[in-house]
N, C-alpha and C positions, 0 to 999 in steps of 0.2 A: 437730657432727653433719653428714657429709653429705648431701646433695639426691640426690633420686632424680632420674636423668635419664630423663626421658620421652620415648621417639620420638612423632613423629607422621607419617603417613602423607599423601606429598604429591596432589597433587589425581589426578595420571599413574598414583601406586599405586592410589587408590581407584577410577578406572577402570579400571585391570588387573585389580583384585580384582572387581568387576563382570561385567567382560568373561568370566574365571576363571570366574565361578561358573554363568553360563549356559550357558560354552562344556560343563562337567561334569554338565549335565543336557543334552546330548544338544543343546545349538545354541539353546536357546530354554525357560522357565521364567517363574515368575510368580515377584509380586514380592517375597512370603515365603521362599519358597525363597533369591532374591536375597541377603536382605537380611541372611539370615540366613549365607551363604556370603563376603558382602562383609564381614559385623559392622559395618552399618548400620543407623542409627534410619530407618524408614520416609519422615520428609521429607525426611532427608537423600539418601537412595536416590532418592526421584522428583525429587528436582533435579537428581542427578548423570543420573538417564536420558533426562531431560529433553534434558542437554546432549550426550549420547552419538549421541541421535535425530537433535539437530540435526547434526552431525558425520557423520554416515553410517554410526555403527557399531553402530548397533541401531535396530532397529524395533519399533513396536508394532502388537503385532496381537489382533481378537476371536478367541476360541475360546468360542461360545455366549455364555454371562454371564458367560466369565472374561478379564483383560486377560494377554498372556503378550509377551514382551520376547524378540525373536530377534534372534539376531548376523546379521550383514548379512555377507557377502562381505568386505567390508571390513574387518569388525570381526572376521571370522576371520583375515584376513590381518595386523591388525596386532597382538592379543594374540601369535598365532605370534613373529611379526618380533621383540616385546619379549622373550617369555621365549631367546628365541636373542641378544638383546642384554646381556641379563640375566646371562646365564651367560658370555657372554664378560666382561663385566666383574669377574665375581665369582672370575675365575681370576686377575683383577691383584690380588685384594679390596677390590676397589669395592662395593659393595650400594647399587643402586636399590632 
């Protein structure tokens, strides 16, 4: 009987797919929306943004009583930068 081979997605993807999911609402979103665009459990998403914060590629910011997660300058310049990396390599068939 063969084993299902399971991908898993490296730390680089789960921040891309982050990065992805805020950048699709417009630069900035809360963190249901996130989590749900990353297909992240909730602790795992405030770790990962946790570490994006410190990094420079997202901020957090109030909007009244809601907490909302915007892409920094930064963090639009390097989602960009990846998915153009991404596809150069996917023409050799590379898959990041």
């Amino acid at each position: 009987m063969a084993r299902e081979h399971k991908e898993y997605r490296s730390k680089t993807r789960i921040y891309v797919d982050i990065l992805n999911s805020i950048l699709k609402h417009g630069g900035k979103s809360g963190p249901t929306r996130i989590l749900y665009g990353a297909n992240l459990s909730y602790d795992r998403l405030m770790k990962h943004l946790g570490q994006l914060i410190e990094l420079g590629l997202v901020a957090e910011e109030k909007e009244g009583d809601e907490t909302v997660f915007k892409l920094t300058d930064k963090g639009r310049v390097f989602v960009l930068k990846f998915v153009k990396v991404e596809k150069f390599a996917e023409a050799f068939g590379i898959f990041i």
